[in-house]
N, C-alpha and C positions, 0 to 999 in steps of 0.2 A: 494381663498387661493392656492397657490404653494405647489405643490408634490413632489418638491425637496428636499434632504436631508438637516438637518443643518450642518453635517459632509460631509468634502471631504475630497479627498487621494491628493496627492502633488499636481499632473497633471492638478486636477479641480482649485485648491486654485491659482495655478498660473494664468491660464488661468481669474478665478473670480478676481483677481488685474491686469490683461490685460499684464502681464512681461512676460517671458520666463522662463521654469520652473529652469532652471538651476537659474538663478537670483534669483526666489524664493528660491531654496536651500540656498545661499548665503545670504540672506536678514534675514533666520532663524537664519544661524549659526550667522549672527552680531547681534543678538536679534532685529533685523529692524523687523522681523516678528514673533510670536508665534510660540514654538514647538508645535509640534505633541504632540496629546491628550496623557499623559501617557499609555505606550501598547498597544498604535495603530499608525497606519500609517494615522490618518485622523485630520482636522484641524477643530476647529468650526469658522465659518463663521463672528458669532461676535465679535471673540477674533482679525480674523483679521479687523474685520472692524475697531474694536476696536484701532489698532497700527496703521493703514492706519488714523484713525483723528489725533491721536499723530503725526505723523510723518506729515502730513498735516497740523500743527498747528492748529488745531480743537477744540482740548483739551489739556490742558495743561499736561505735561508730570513729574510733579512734582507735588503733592498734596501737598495744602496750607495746612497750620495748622487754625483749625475753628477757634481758638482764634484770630490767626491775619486777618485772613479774616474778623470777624468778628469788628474787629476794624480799619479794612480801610474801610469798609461801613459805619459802624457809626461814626468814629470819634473818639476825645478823650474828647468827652463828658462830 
């Protein structure tokens, strides 16, 4: 198990998505990335990983409704 924080300060967060921190600034302000935790200067790690699959087409970035999900798997039975 890693001794590493879940929380970073901007510096690491950029550095943990490989960009340049100024880019990360920028990425937050277009909501391309998560604000900082409420009353801190620190990011959690899965919130970014979290926008990095959305923006990576990983996850979809729009939550289906169950109902219609559930009726394009099954059909109209």
């Amino acid at each position: 198990m890693t001794n590493e924080p879940r929380l970073i300060g901007r510096k690491k967060a950029a550095e943990y998505c490989g960009i340049a921190e100024s880019t990360f600034s920028m990425w937050v302000a277009t909501n391309k990335m998560p604000a900082a935790i409420a009353g801190t200067r620190k990011w959690d790690k899965r919130a970014i990983d979290a926008k990095l699959d959305e923006i990576s087409g990983l996850t979809p970035s729009d939550k289906e409704d169950p109902y219609d999900k559930w009726i394009r798997e099954h059909g109209d039975d």
